[in-house]
N, C-alpha and C positions, 0 to 999 in steps of 0.2 A: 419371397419371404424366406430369411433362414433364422433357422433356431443357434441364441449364443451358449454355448456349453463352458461352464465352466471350470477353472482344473478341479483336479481333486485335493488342494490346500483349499479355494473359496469355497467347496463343500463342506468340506472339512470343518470349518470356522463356521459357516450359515448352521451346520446340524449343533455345533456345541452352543455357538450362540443361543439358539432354542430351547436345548436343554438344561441351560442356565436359568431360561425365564421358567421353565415348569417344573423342575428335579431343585433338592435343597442340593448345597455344594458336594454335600459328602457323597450321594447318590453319582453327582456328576462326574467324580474324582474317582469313583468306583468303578464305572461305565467306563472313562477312559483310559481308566488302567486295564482293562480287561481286553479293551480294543486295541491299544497298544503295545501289546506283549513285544518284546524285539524290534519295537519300531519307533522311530522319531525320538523326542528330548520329554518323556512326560514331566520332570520337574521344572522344566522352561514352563509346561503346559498348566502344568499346577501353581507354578508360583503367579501365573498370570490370574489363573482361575478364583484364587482364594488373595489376592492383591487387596489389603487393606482389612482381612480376617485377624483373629486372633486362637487362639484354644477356646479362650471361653465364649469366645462370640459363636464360633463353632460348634460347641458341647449346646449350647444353648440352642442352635439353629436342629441341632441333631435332637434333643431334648424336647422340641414340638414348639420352640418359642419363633417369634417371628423374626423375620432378616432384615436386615437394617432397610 
């Protein structure tokens, strides 16, 4: 039996994926700007992450209201 390992991009995406479902956006955008200091595209990462967001839909989620 062997164990499949995957890179560290399908890590990568399986840990944000997660913190998508549990963190509001602006936490997640927080976190990964802090991970990515000097590394990778974060507004590739961002634009993907907040994809179909707005300011206010955001002020709102940040605000305590709920996500769509």
């Amino acid at each position: 039996m062997s164990a499949m390992i995957e890179s560290e991009q399908e890590l990568k995406e399986e840990a944000i994926a997660i913190l998508g479902k549990h963190l509001p956006p602006h936490k997640v955008a927080r976190l990964l700007a802090l991970w990515q200091v000097g590394k990778g595209d974060y507004a590739q990462e961002r634009d993907a992450a907040f994809a179909g967001e707005t300011v206010d839909s955001l002020f709102e989620l940040a605000a305590g209201g709920q996500a769509k």
